[in-house]
C-alpha positions in Angstrom: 293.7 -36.1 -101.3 296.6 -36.9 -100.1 294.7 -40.7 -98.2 294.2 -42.1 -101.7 296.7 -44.2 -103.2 297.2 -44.2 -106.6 298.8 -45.8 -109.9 298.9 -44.0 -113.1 300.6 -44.6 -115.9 300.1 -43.7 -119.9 297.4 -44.8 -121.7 299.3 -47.0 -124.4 302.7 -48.0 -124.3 304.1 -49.4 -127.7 307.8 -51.6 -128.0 309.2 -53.0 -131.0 312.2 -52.8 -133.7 311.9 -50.5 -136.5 308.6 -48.4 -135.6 309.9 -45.7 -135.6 309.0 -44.7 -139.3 305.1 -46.1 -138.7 304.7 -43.8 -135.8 301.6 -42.3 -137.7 300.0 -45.9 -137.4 300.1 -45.5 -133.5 298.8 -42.6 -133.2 295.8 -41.6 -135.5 293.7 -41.7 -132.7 295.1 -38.4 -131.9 295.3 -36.7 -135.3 296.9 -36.1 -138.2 299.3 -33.3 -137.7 301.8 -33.1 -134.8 303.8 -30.5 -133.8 307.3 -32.3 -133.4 310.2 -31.2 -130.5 312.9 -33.5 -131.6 316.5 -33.6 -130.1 319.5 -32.0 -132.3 320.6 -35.3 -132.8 317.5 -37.0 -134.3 316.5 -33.6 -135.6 317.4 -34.7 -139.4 316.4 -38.0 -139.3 313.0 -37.2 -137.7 312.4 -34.1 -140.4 313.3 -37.1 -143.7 311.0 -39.8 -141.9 308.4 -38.0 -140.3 308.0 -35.3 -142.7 306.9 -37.9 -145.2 304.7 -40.0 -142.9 303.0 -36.9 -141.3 302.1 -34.0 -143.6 302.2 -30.5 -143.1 303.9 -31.1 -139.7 305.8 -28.8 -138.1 309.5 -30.1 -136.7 311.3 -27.6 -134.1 314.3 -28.6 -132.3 315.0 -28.5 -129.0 317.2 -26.3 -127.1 318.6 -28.5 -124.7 317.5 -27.6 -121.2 313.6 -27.8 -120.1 313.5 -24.0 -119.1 310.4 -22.1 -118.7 311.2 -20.0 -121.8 312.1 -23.0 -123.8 308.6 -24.3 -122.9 306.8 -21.3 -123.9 309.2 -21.2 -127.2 307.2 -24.5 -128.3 304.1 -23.4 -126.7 303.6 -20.6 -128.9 305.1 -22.5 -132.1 302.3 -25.5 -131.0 299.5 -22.5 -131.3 301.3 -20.9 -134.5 301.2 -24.7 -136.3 297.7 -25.3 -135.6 298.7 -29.1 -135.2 296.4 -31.8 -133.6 299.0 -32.6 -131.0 302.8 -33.0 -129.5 305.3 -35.3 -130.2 308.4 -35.4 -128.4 311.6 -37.1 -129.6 314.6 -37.3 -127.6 316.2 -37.8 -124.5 314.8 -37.0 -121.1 314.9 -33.1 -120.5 313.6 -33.3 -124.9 310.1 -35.6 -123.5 310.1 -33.4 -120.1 309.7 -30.3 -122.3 307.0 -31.6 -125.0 304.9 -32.9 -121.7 305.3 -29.3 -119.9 304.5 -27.6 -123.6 301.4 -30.1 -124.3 300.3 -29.3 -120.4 300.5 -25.8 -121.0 299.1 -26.1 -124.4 296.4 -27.9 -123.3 296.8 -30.7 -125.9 297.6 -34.7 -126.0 301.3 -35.7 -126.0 303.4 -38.6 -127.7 306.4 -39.4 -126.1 309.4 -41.0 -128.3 312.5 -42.0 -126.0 315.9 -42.2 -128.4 318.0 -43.2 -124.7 317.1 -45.4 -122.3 318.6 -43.2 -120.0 316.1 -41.9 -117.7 312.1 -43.1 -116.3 311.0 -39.5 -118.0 308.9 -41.3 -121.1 306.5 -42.3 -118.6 305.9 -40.2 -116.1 303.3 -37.3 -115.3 306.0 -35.1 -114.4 308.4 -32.5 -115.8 311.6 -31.7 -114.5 312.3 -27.7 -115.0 315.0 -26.6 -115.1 316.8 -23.2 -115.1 319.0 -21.8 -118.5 322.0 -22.9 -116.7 320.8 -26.2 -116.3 320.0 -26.3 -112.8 317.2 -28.0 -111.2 314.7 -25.5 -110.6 311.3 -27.6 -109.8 308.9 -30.1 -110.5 306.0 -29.8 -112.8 303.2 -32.3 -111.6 300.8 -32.9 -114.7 297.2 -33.8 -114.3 297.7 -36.7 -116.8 300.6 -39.2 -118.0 301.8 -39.1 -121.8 298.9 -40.4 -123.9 301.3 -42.7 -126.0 304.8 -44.2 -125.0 307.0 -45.8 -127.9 310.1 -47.5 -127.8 312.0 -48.2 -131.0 314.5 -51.1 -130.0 316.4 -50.2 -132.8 316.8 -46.5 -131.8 317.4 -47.1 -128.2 320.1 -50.1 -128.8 322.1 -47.6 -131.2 322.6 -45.3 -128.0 325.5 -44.3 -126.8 326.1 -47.6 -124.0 326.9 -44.5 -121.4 323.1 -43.3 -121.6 322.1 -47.0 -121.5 323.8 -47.6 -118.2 322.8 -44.5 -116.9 319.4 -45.3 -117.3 319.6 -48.9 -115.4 320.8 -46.6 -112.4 317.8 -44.7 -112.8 316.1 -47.9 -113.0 317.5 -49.5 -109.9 317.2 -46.0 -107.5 312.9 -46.7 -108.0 313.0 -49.9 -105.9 316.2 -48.3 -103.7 313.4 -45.4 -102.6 310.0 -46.9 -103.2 311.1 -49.3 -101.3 311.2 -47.2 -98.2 308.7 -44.5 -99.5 305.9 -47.5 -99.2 307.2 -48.7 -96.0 306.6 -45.0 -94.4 303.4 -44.7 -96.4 305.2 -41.9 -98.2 303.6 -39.5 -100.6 303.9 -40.6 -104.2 304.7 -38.5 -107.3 301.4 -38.0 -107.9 300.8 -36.4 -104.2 298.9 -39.6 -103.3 300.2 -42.5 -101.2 302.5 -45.0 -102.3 300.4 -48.1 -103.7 301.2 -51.8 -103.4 301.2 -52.2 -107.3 304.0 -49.7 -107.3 305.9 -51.4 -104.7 305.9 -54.1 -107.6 306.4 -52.6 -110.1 309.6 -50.7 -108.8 311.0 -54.1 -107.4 310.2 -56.0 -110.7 311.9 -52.7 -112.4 315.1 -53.6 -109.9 315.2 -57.3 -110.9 314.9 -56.9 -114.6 318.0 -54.7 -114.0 320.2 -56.8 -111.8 319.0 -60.2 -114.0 319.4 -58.6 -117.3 321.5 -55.6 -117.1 325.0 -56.9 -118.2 324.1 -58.9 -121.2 322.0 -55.8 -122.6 324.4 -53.4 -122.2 326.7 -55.7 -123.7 324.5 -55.9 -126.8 323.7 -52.1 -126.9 327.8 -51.9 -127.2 327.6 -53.5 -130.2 324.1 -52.3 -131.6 322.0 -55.1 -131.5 318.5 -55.4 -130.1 318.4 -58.1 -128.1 315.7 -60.0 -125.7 317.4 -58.8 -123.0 317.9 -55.0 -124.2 313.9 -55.3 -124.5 313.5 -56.5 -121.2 315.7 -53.5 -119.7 314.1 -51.0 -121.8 310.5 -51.8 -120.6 312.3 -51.5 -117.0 314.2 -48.2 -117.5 311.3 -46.8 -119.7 308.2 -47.8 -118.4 308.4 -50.1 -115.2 310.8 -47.6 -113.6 308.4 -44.7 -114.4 305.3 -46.0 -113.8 306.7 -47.5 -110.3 308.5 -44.4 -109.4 305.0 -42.4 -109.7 303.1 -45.1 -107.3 305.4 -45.6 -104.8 307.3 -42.5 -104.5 310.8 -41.0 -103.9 313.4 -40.6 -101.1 316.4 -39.7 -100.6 318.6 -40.4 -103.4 316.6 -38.3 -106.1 317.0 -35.5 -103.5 320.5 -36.1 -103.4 320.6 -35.6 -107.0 318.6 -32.4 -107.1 320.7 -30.9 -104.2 324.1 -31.8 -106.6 323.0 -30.2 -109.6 323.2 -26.8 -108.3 326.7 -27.3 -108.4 328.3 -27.1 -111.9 331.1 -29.3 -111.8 328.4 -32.2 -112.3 326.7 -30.5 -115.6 328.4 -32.9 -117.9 327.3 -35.9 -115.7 324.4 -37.9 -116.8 321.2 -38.1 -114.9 321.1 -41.8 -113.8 325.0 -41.3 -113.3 324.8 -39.0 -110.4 321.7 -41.2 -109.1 324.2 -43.9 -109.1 325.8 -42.1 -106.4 323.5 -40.8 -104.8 322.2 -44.1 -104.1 325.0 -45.1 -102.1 324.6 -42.3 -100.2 321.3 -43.1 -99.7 321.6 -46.5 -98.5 324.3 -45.0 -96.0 321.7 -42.7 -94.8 319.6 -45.5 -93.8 321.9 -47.8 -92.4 322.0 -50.4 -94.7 324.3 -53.6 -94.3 328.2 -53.8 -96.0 326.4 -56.6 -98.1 324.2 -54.5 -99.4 326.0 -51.3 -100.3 329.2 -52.8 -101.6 326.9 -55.3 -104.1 325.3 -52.3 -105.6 328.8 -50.3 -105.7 330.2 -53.4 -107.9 327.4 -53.7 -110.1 327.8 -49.8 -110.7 331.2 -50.4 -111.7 330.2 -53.8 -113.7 327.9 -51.2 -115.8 330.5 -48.7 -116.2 328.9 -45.9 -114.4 331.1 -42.7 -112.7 331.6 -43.8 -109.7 333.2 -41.1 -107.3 332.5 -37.8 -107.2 336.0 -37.1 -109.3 334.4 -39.3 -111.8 331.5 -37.1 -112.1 333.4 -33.8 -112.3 334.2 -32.4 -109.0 337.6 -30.9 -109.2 337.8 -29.5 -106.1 336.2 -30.0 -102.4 334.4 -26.7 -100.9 332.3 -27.7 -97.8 330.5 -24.3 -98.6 329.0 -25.7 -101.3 328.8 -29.2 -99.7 326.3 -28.0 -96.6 324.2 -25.8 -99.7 323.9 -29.3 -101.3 322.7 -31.0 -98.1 320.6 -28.3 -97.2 318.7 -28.7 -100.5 318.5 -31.9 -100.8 316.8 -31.6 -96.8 314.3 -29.2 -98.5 310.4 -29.5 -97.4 310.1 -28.9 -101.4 311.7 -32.6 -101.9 311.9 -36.0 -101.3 313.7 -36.6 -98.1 310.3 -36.7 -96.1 309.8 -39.8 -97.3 313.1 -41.6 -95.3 311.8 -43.8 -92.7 314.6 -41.9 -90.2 314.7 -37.7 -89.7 317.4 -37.1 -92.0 319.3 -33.7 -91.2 321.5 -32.0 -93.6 324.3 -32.7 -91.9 323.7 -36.6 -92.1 323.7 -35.9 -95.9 326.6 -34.0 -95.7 328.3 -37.1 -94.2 326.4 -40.1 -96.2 328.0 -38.2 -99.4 331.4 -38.1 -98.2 331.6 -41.4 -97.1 329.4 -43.1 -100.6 332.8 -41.0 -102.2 335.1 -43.1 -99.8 333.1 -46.1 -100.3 333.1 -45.7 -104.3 336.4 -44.9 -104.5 337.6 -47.9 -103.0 335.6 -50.5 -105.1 336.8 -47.9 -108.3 340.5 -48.9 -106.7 339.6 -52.7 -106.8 338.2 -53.6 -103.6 335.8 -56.5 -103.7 333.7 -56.9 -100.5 333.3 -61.0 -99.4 331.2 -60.7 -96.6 
C-alpha cells in the first residue's frame, strides 16, 4: 500500500565502548547459539572473543561481495549449524549478507558494524550484488535487524577513510529525503516518505556538518570521543532509519548507475555518494552556495573528490550514457526528483560535479 507512510527501524539499537566482548548479554533474548558471518578482518578476533562468550557457535567468514551464491553459502551453513540465530560482523556488504541469509533463512538477525562507513546496520534492505561486484538489486526485507550494536571502540579504530566515507553516506539521506518528501516520494520501504523521516534524515545531516571534523579527527588517532558517538549514531542509525522513511533520489542512483563500471571497484561506498551528490544537487538546480559548501566540506573530510580520484583512468562516453541510463532506470530512485530527469541531464550533471570538484580539489574556495 503504497498511500501509507511508514517509519521502521530495528527493534533495539545498543552504543557504547568495549561491548563488543558482552555481545551475549544483548542478545539472549534471541538464543544461545549464533551462526556468525564475520569480515576477514575481524574473523580472528571474533572466533578468540566470541567463541568463548557463545558456545558451540559456528564462525564463517565472509567472502567479500553480497552475491546470491554467497548468500545461499551461509544459508545452508545457518541450517547445517542448527544455531538459534545470525550475527553479522563487518562492514556493509558483511551486515547486507547476514540480513539477506537471516531473510532467506527465516531466522532473527544481529547486526555488528566494525565501520561507520555506510547506513547498512540499520536498514531493512540488502544490497546484492553480482561476483564481480556490481550492483545487481535491492532486497527489500519484511523486517529491520532485530538488534543494532555499535562498539565505539571498534568503530574509532577504523580506518579514518571508511569513517569519512560513511558521513557522505550520512549527508546524501537529508540531500534526497529532502526532496523525496517534498514529491511525496516512495520510501525504501515502498511506502511514502514520513515526516519523522524528514527529521530524522536532517538531524542525521546536522550531526554530520556540526560534528564531523572533530570526530574524524579523533578516529585518526583512535579515540572514542563524544563527538565520534554523536556521528556514529548519525551514520549508523539516524542515516538508516531516515533513509528508509523518507526515501531516495538521485544521488544513490547515481551511485548504482557508476558501479557497473569497474574503474570505481576500489572506491568506497559513501565516496562515490560524495560525488554523486554533487551531481545531484546540479540536477536540481541548486544555488553556487550550496554546491560549493558541500564540495569543501567533502574535501575538509578527505573524501575522493573527482572522478580521477575515484579511479577513472580514462573517459568513454559509451559507458558514460550506460551509466545515465541506469541510473534513469524505472527499477531506481530517480522517480523520486521533484523535476523529469533524462539520462542525458545525468550525463551532464556528472560531468560538470567532475568540473566542479576538480576545481575546489585545485583550491578554489567559493565567497558568495
Amino acid at each position: 500500500m503504497k498511500e501509507v507512510r511508514s517509519v521502521t527501524a530495528p527493534m533495539k539499537f545498543f552504543i557504547n565502548k568495549n561491548i563488543f566482548s558482552k555481545l551475549p548479554e544483548h542478545t539472549k533474548s534471541l538464543g544461545e547459539k549464533p551462526y556468525i558471518i564475520a569480515d576477514p578482518f575481524i574473523y580472528e578476533r571474533a572466533v578468540d572473543e566470541l567463541g568463548q562468550a557463545y558456545r558451540d557457535s559456528k564462525i564463517a567468514e565472509f567472502g567479500g561481495e553480497n552475491s546470491s551464491q554467497e548468500i545461499d553459502k551461509h544459508k545452508s551453513g545457518f541450517e547445517t549449524s542448527q544455531a538459534d540465530f545470525i550475527i553479522g560482523i563487518g562492514g556493509g556488504k558483511t551486515l547486507d549478507n547476514a540480513k539477506a541469509t537471516a531473510y532467506y533463512a527465516d531466522t532473527r538477525v544481529v547486526i555488528v558494524p566494525t565501520l561507520a562507513s555506510t547506513d547498512a546496520p540499520a536498514t531493512s534492505l540488502s544490497v546484492i550484488y553480482t561476483e564481480e561486484g556490481e550492483f545487481d538489486h535491492y532486497l527489500f526485507l519484511p523486517n529491520n535487524p532485530d538488534i543494532v550494536i555499535a562498539d565505539l571502540n571498534i568503530l574509532a579504530a577504523a580506518p579514518a577513510r571508511a569513517f569519512a566515507s560513511g558521513m557522505a553516506d550520512a549527508m546524501a539521506t537529508w540531500i534526497e529525503g529532502r526532496t523525496s518528501f517534498l514529491t511525496d516520494g516512495v520510501n525504501l520501504s515502498e511506502h511514502r516518505a514520513s515526516f519523522s523521516g524528514y527529521g530524522i534524515a536532517k538531524m542525521s545531516y546536522d550531526t554530520v556538518r556540526e560534528y564531523g571534523i572533530q570526530a574524524l579527527e579523533a578516529v585518526k588517532n583512535n579515540l572514542a570521543t563524544s563527538a565520534v558517538g554523536k556521528v556514529v549514531e548519525a551514520t549508523v542509525w539516524m542515516s538508516g532509519v531516515g533513509a528508509e522513511a523518507v526515501g531516495l533520489t538521485a544521488t544513490h542512483a547515481i551511485h548504482n548507475g557508476m558501479t557497473q563500471l569497474s574503474y570505481f571497484n576500489r572506491a568506497q561506498h559513501g565516496e562515490i555518494v560524495g560525488f554523486a551528490m554533487i551531481a545531484n544537487l546540479i540536477l536540481e538546480g541548486a544555488t553556487d552556495a550550496e554546491i560549493y559548501d558541500l564540495a569543501q566540506f567533502n574535501k575538509q573530510i578527505g573524501l575522493l573528490l573527482t572522478l580521477e580520484d575515484l579511479g577513472l583512468t580514462e573517459w568513454k562516453e559509451d559507458e558514460w550514457r550506460m551509466v545515465a541510463e541506469a541510473a534513469c532506470s524505472k527499477e531506481d530512485t530517480m522517480s523520486n526528483m521533484s523535476i523529469l530527469v533524462e539520462p542525458d541531464d545525468v550525463y551532464q550533471a556528472i560531468q560538470q560535479a567532475d568540473h566542479i570538484m576538480q576545481s575546489v580539489k585545485d583550491g578554489y574556495v567559493y565567497k558568495g
